[in-house]
C-alpha positions as CSV (number, residue, x, y, z in Angstrom):
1,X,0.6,8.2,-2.9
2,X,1.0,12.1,-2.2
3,X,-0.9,13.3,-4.5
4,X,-4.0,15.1,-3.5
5,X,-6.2,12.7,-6.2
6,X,-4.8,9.9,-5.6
7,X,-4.2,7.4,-2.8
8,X,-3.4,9.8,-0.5
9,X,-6.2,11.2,-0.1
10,X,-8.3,7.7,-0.5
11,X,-5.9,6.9,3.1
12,X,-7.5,9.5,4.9
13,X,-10.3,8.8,3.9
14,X,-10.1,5.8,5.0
15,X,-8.7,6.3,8.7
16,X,-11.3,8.9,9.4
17,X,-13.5,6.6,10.7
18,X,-11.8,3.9,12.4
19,X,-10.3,7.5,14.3
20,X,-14.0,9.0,15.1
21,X,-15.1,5.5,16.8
22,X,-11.6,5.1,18.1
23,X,-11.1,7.9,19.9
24,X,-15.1,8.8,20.7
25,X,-15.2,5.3,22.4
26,X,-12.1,5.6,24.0
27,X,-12.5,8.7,25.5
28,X,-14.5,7.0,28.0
29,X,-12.2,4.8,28.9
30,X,-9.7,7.3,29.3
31,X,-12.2,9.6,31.6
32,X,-13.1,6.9,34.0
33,X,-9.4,6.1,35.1
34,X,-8.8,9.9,35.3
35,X,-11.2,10.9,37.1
36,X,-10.5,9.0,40.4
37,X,-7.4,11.4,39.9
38,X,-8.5,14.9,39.7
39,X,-6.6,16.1,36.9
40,X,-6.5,20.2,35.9
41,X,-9.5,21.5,33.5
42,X,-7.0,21.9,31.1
43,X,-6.2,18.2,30.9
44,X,-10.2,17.7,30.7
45,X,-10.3,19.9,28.2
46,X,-8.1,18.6,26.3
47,X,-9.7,15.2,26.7
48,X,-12.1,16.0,25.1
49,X,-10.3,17.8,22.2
50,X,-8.6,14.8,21.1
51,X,-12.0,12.3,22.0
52,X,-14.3,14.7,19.8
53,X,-13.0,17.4,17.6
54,X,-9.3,15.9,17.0
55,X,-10.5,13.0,14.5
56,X,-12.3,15.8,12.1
57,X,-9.3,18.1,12.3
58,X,-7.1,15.5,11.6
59,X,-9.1,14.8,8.7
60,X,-9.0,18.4,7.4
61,X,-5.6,18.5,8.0
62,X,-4.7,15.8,5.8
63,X,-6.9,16.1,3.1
64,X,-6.0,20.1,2.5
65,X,-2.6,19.4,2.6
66,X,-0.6,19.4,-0.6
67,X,0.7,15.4,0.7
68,X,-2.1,13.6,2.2
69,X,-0.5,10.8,2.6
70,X,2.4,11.9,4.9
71,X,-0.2,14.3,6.7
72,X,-2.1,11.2,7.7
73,X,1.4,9.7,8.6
74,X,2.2,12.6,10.7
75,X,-1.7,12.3,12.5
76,X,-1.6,8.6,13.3
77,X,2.4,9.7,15.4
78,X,0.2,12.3,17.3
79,X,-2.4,9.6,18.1
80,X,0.2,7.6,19.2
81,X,1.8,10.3,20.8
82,X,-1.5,11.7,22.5
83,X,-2.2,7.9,23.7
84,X,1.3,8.0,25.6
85,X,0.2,11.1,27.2
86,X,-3.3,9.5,28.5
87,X,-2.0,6.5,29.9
88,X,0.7,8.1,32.0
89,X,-2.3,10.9,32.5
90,X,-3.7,7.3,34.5
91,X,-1.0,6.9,36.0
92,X,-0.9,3.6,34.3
93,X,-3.6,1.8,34.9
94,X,-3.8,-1.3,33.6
95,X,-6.5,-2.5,32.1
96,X,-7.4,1.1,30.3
97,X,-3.5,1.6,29.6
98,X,-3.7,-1.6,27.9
99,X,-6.9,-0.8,25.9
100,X,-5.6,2.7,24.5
101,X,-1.8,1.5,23.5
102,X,-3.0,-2.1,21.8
103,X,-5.7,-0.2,19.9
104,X,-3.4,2.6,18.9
105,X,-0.6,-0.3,17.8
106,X,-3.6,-2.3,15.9
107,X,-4.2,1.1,13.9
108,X,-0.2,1.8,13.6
109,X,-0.1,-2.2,12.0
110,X,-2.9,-1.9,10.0
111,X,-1.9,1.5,8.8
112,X,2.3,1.3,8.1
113,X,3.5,-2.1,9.1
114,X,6.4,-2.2,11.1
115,X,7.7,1.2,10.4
116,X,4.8,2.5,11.4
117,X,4.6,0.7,14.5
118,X,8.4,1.6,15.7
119,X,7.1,5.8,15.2
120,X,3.7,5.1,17.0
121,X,6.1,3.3,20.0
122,X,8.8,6.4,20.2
123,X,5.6,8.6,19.8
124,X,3.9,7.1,22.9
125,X,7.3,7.1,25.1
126,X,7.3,10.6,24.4
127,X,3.6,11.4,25.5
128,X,4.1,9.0,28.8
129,X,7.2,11.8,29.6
130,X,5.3,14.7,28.4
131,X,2.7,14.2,31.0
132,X,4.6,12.7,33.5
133,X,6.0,16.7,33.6
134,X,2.7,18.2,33.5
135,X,1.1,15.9,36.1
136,X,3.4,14.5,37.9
137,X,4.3,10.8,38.3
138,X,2.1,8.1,39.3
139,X,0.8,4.6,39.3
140,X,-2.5,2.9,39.9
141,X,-3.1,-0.8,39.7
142,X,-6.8,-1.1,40.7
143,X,-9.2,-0.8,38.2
144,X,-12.6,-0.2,39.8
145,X,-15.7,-1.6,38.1
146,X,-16.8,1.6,36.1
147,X,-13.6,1.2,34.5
148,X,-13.9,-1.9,32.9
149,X,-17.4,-1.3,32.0
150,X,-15.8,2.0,30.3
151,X,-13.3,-0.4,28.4
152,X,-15.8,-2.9,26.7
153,X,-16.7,-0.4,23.9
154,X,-13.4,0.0,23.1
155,X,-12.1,-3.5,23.2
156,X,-15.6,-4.4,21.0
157,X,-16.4,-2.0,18.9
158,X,-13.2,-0.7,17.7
159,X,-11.8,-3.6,16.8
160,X,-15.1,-4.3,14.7
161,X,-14.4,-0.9,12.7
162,X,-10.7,-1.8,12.0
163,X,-11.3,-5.1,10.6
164,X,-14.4,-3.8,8.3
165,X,-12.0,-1.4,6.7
166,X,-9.5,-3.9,6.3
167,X,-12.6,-6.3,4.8
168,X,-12.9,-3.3,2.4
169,X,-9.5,-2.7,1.3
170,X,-9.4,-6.2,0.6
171,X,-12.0,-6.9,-1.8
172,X,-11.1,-3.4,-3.5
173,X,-7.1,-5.2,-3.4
174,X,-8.6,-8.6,-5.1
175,X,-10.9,-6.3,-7.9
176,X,-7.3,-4.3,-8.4
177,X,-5.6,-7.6,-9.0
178,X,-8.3,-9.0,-11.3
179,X,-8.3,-5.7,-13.3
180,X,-4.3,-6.0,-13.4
181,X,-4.5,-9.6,-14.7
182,X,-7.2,-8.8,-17.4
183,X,-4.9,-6.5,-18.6
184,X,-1.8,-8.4,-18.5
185,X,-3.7,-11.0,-21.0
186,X,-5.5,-8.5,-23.0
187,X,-4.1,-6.3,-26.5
188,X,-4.4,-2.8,-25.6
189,X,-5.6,-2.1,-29.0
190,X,-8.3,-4.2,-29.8
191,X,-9.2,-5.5,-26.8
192,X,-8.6,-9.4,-27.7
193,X,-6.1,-11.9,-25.8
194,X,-2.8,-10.9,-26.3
195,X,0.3,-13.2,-28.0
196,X,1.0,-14.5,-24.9
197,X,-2.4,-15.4,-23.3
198,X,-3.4,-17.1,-26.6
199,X,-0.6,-18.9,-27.1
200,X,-1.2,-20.7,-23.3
201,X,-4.9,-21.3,-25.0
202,X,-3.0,-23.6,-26.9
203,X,-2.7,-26.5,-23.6
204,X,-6.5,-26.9,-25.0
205,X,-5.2,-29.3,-27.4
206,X,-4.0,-31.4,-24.8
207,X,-7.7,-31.8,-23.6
208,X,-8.8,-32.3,-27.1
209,X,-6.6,-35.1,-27.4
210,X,-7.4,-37.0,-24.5
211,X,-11.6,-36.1,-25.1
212,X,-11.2,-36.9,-28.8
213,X,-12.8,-33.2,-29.4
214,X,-13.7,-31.0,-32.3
215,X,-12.0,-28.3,-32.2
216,X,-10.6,-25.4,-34.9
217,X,-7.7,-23.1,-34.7
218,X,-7.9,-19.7,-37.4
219,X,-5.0,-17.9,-38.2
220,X,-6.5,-14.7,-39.6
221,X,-4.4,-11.9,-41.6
222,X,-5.0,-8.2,-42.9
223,X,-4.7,-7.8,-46.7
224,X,-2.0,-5.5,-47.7
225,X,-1.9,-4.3,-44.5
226,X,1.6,-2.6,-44.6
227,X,0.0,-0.3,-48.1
228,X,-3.2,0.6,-45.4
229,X,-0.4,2.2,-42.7
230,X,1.3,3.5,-45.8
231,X,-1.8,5.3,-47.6
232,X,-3.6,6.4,-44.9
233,X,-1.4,7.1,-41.7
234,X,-1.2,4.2,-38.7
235,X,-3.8,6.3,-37.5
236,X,-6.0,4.3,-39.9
237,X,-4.4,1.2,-39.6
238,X,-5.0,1.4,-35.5
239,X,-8.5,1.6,-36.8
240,X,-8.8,-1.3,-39.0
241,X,-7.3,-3.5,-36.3
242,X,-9.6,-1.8,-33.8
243,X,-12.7,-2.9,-36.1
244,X,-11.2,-6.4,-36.6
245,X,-11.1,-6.9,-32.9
246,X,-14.6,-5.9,-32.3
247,X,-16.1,-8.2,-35.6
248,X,-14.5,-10.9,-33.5
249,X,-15.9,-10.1,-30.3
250,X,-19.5,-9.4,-31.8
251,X,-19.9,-12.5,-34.2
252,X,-17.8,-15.5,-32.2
253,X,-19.6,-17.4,-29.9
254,X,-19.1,-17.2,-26.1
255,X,-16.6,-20.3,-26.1
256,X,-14.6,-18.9,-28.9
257,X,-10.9,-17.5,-28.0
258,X,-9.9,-15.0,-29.9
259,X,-6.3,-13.3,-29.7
260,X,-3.8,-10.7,-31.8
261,X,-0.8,-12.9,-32.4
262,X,0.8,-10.1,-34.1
263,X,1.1,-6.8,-36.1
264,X,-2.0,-7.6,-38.5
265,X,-2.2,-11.1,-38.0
266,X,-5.1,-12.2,-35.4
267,X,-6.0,-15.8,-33.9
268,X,-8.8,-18.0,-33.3
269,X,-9.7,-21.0,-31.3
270,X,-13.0,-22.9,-32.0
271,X,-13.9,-25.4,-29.3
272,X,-16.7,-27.5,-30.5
273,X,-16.8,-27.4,-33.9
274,X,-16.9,-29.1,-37.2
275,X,-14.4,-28.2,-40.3
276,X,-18.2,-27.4,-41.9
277,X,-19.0,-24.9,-39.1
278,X,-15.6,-22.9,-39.1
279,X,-15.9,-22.1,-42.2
280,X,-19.2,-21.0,-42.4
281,X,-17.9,-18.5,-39.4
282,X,-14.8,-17.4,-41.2
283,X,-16.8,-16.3,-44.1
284,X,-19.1,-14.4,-42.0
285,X,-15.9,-12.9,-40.4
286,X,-15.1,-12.2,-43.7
287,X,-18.0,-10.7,-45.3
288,X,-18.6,-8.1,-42.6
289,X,-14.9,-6.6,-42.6
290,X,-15.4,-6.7,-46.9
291,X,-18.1,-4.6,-46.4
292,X,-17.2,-2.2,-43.4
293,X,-16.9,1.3,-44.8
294,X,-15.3,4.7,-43.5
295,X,-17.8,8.0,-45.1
296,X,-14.1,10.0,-44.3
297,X,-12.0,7.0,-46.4
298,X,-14.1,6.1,-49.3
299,X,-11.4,4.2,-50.9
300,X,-10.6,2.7,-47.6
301,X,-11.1,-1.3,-48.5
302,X,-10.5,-4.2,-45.8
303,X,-10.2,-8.1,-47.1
304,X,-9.0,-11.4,-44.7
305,X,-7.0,-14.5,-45.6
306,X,-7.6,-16.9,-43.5
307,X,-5.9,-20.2,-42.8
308,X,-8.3,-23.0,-41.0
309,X,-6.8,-26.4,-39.1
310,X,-8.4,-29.0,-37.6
311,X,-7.5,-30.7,-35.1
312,X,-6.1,-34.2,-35.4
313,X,-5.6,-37.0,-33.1
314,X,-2.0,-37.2,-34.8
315,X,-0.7,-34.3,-34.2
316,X,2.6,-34.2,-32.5
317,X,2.0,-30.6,-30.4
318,X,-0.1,-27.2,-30.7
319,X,2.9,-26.0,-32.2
320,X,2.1,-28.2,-34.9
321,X,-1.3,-27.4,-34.8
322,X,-0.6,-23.8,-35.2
323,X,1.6,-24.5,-37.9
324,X,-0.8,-26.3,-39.8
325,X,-2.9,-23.2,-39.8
326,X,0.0,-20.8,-40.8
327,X,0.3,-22.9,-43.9
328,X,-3.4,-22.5,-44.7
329,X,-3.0,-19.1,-44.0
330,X,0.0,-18.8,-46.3
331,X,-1.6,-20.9,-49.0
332,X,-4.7,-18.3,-48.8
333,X,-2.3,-15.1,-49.3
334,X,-0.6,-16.7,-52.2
335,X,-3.9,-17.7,-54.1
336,X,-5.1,-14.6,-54.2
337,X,-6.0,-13.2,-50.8
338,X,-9.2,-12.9,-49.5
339,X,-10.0,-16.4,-49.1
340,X,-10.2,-18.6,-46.9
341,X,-7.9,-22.1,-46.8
342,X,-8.5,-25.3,-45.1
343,X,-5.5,-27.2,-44.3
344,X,-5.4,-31.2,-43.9
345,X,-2.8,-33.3,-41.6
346,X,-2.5,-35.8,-45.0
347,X,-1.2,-32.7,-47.0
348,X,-4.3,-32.3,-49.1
349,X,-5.9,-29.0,-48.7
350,X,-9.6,-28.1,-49.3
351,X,-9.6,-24.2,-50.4
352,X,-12.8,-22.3,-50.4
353,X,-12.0,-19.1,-52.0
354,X,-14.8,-16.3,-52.4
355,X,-13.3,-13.5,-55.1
356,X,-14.6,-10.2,-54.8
């Protein structure tokens, strides 16, 4: 969070302008209930330091520093420390005391939780003592009217500020937590559902047994994948499983889930669809990786086996299902390779093989 790229940075960034509104707002506020009190030009001056140029400084500050983060940590203490010194500045006047501390202990909360609200509280003890010994002691209960018409802006507006950051931190928090949970279901390498996010694909076959559905499961497996790693480098074989992933995004249909359930081996589920239909999509699936060529690997060649179940109103679990399929699949890679196999819950198998 230090870092000068990073979230750091993006924190400043942030806080700048909750502190421009904050402060240019409350600077009323704070010069109504002074002025019935006559303070030194210096404390005017100063005023109107931290009501109109202190926000950009602060901003410069943090985001030239080598540790933005803990430079904007250091900033909101002084705003806490500077809104101490204003409300014993009026000589404690309620309702503007009141507006100045709660708004500065809404930005601590929203800005460092508790720990940052126990700092901001030290910090504006400190500034009530500071000027307590530069102006002396005091207290005024009576707010005349120009003060509270000075306090409205502060109690409104502000407020509006702080809670549209928040509103923005939080949709940018939700799009980080969608992003994160793409990519805890997704294979780095080619993109598709990873083991684990497939194999929870599997609950489908609860619905297709209680909606008596069509439905499809592929186990799909690399030809002599091991020799590809071995000839050309895994640099190659990352490839292959690269291209594999994208013929399965580019030629499924929308419905379709498709998965790597391990090294070479990849999954499919096909919702919807006839024993007729899945194979006429596994042979396109087929085809196109037969006939994918590198110019740099001429003797580069890619073939599938692929083992086909349907789904069955008797089968005991998607395990089972799955291991229907791995049969298939096993069935294919033993006949030959390059084929595709089409297993049956009654043992009988229906192979459609398509030799180079």
């Amino acid at each position: 969070m230090d870092k000068r790229s990073g979230k750091g940075l993006s924190f400043a960034k942030r806080i700048y302008l909750p502190r421009v509104i904050g402060l240019g707002i409350g600077l009323f506020s704070v010069m109504a209930a002074m002025a019935p009190l006559s303070p030194p030009t210096w404390a005017w001056l100063l005023v109107l330091f931290n009501g109109l140029l202190w926000p950009h400084v602060a901003y410069l500050w943090a985001a030239r520093s080598a540790t933005p983060y803990q430079a904007e940590q250091r900033n909101l203490v002084l705003d806490s420390l500077m809104g101490g010194f204003w409300t014993a500045a009026m000589h404690f006047n309620p309702l503007p005391s009141v507006t100045v501390l709660s708004m500065m202990t809404m930005n601590n909360v929203a800005a460092g939780g508790k720990r940052m609200v126990v700092r901001g509280m030290l910090a504006q003890l400190g500034g009530m003592l500071v000027a307590i010994l530069l102006l002396g002691p005091g207290l005024q209960l009576n707010a005349t009217p120009l003060q509270v018409y000075a306090c409205l802006p502060m109690l409104t507006l502000y407020p509006l500020a702080l809670g549209w950051v928040c509103y923005q931190l939080a949709i940018k928090l939700a799009d980080h937590k969608r992003r994160l949970s793409t990519l805890s279901l997704t294979d780095s390498l080619t993109g598709l559902l990873n083991h684990g996010a497939w194999k929870d694909l599997l609950l489908k076959f609860q619905a297709c047994q209680q909606q008596k559905g069509h439905a499809v499961i592929a186990l799909i497996d690399i030809d002599h994948f091991k020799t590809i790693n071995d000839t050309f480098g895994h640099v190659v074989g990352d490839c292959v499983l690269r291209q594999l992933g994208a013929e399965l995004r580019h030629n499924l249909r929308e419905g379709d889930q498709a998965g790597r359930y391990g090294g070479d081996e990849f999954c499919v589920i096909l919702p919807d669809t006839s024993e007729a239909e899945a194979c006429l999509a596994m042979e396109r699936l087929r085809e196109r990786v037969a006939s994918y060529r590198n110019p740099q690997l001429p003797h580069l060649r890619i073939s599938l086996s692929i083992g086909l179940s349907a789904f069955e109103a008797d089968l005991e679990s998607p395990e089972h299902w799955l291991e229907q399929a791995d049969k298939a699949l096993y069935t294919a890679k033993h006949a030959g390779r390059d084929q595709i196999n089409f297993a049956r819950s009654d043992a009988a198998t229906l192979r459609l093989a398509y030799p180079d």
